[in-house]
C-alpha positions in Angstrom: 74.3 94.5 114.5 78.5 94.5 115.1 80.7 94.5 112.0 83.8 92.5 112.8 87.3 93.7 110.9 89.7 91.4 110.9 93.9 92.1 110.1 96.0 89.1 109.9 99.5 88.0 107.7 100.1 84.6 106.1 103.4 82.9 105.0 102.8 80.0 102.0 104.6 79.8 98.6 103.8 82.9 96.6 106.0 84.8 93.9 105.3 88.2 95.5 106.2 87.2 99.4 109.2 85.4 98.2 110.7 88.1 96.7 109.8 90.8 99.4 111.5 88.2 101.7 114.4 88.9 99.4 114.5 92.5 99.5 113.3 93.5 103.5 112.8 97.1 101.9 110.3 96.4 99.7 106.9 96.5 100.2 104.4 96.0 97.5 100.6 96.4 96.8 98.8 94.1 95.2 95.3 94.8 93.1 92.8 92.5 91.8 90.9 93.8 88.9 88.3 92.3 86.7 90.8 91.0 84.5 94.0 91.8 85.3 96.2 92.5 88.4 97.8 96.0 89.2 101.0 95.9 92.0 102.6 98.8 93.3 106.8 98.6 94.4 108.3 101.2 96.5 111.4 100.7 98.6 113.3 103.6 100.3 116.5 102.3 98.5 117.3 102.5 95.1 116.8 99.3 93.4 119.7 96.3 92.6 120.4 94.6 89.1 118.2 91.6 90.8 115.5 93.4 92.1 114.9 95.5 89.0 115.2 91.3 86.6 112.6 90.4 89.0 110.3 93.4 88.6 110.6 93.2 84.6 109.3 89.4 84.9 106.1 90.6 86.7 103.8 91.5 83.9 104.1 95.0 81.6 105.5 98.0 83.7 103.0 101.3 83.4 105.3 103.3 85.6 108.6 103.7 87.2 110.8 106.0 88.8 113.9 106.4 90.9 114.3 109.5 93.0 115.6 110.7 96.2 112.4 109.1 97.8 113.6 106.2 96.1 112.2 103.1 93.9 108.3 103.5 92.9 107.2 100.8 90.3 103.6 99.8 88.9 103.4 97.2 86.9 100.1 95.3 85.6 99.8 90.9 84.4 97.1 88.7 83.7 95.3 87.0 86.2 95.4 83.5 84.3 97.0 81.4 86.9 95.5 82.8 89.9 93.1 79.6 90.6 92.2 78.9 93.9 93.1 82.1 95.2 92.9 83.4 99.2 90.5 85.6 98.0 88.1 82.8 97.1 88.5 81.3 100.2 87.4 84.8 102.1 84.2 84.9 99.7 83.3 81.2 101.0 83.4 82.4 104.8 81.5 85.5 103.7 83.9 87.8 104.6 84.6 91.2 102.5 88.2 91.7 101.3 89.8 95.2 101.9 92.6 95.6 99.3 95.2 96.1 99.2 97.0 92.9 99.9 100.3 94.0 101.1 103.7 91.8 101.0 106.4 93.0 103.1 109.5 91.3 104.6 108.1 87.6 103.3 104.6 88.2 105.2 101.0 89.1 102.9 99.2 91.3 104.9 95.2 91.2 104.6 91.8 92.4 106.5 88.7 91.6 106.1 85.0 92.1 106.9 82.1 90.4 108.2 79.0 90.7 110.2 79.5 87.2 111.8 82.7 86.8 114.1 81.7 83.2 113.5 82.8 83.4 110.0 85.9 85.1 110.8 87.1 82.2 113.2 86.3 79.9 110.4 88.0 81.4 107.7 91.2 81.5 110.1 91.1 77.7 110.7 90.7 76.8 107.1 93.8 78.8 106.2 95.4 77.7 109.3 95.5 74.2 107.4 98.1 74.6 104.8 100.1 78.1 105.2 101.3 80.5 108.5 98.5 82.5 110.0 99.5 85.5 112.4 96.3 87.5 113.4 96.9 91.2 114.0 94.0 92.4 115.2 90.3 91.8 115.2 87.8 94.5 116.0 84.1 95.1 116.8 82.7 97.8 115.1 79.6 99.2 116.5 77.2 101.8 116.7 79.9 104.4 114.5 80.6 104.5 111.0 82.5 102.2 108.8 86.6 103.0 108.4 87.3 105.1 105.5 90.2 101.9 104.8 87.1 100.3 103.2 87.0 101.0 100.1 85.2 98.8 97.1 87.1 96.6 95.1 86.8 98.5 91.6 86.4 95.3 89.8 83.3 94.3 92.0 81.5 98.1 91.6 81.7 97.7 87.6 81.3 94.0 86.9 79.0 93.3 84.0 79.3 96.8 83.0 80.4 97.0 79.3 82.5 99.3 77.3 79.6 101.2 75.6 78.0 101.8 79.3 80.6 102.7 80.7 81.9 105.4 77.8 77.8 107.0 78.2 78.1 107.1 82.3 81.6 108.9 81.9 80.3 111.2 79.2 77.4 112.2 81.4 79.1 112.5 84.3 82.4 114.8 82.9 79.4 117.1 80.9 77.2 117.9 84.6 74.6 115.5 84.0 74.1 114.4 87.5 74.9 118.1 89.1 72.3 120.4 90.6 71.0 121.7 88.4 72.0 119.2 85.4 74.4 121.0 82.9 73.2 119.0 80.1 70.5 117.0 78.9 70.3 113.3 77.4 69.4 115.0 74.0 73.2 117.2 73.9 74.7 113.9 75.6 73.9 111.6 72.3 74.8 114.6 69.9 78.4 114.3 71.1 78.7 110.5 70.0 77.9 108.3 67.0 74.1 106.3 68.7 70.5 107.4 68.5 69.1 109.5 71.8 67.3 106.4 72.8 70.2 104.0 72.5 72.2 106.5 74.4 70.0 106.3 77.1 69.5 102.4 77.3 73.4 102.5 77.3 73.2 105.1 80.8 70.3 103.5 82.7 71.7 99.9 82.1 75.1 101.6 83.7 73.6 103.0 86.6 71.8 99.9 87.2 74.3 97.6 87.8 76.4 100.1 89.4 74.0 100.4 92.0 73.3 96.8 92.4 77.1 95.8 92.4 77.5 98.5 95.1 74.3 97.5 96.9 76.8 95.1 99.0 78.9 98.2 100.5 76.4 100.2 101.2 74.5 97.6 103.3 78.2 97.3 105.3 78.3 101.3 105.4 75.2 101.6 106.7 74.4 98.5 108.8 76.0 99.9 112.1 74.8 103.8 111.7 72.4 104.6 114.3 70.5 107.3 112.2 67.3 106.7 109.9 66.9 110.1 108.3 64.7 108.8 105.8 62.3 107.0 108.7 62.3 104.2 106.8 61.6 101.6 109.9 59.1 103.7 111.6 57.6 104.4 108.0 57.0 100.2 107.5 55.7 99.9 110.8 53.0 103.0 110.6 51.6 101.4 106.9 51.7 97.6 108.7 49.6 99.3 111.9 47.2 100.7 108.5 46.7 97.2 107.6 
């Protein structure tokens, strides 16, 4: 089985392209989190009275700086008027997104992922329809490990996971719980917060559950073109069908 990695750039009426059209220097990340978006600014040059109007209009600023390396900005907004988003569009052809999407000199910059080249070719033509498509490259990947570029959407790994699971999972994980051998026990875990032992532990397993389902999508792509089966698995189902 081939993975197919697609990197292309598209031109069409967005905030973000228009104003790294603007400013050449720019370049600027762009995030998509589970309720919010997170962009990154850096330019080489210090930034103009315009440049730094249009940064304040594009959602709260977490961080900022100007140095001799010069102009580094994060800022964070709502995603409330991204509707009908590319990104939709690249979940419809069953293609994986690899953020981030970068917008630099008037261009967004994406790549993708699939395990049909078919679905690739399709997704190109539907965006081919209403905005500038310039494909950069398009790759086979076979038989070798997936690129280290591909890295989970951070939204997608802890969707569904609330507030309470997540606050157990990063208690156990800070206090050694899932070292060799563990540093602490479930028992010492729910002494150091306000919920029963058993709650505390309904809280953890729920976590790990849906973290390990919502990552069960990457780590079919990381391991769908390795030729190793350390665990046997394949020659294991075949021996017990042989049984039967």
């Amino acid at each position: 089985m081939s993975l197919y990695e697609a990197s292309f750039r598209v031109k069409h009426e967005c905030p973000y392209r228009e104003i790294s059209e603007r400013h050449p220097d720019l370049t600027i990340r762009e995030w998509y989190l589970s309720d919010c978006q997170v962009v990154e600014l850096t330019s080489p040059e210090a930034p103009t009275d315009a440049l730094r109007e249009e940064i304040a209009e594009m959602g709260t600023i977490l961080h900022e700086s100007v140095d001799a390396s010069g102009l580094h900005v994060v800022t964070q907004s709502c995603l409330c008027s991204l509707e009908d988003s590319i990104i939709e569009r690249f979940e419809e052809y069953n293609c994986l997104y690899q953020p981030p999407t970068i917008h630099r000199q008037g261009w967004e910059h994406y790549t993708v992922s699939s395990f049909d080249e078919r679905d690739v070719r399709a997704l190109f033509r539907d965006l081919e329809s209403d905005r500038d498509v310039d494909v950069l490259s398009k790759t086979a990947i076979t038989e070798q490990q997936i690129p280290h570029s591909m890295l989970a959407p951070v939204d997608q790994l802890f969707e569904d996971v609330t507030e309470r699971q997540m606050a157990a999972l990063r208690l156990a994980l800070e206090r050694g719980y899932y070292e060799q051998p563990r540093q602490t026990s479930l028992r010492e875990l729910a002494a150091q917060t306000t919920v029963a032992r058993s709650t505390f532990e309904e809280h953890l397993r729920k976590a790990e559950n849906k973290l390990l389902t919502n990552a069960g999508q990457f780590l079919r792509l990381v391991t769908a073109t390795s030729a190793t089966n350390p665990l046997g698995v394949a020659e294991t189902e075949r021996a017990d069908q042989a049984a039967d």
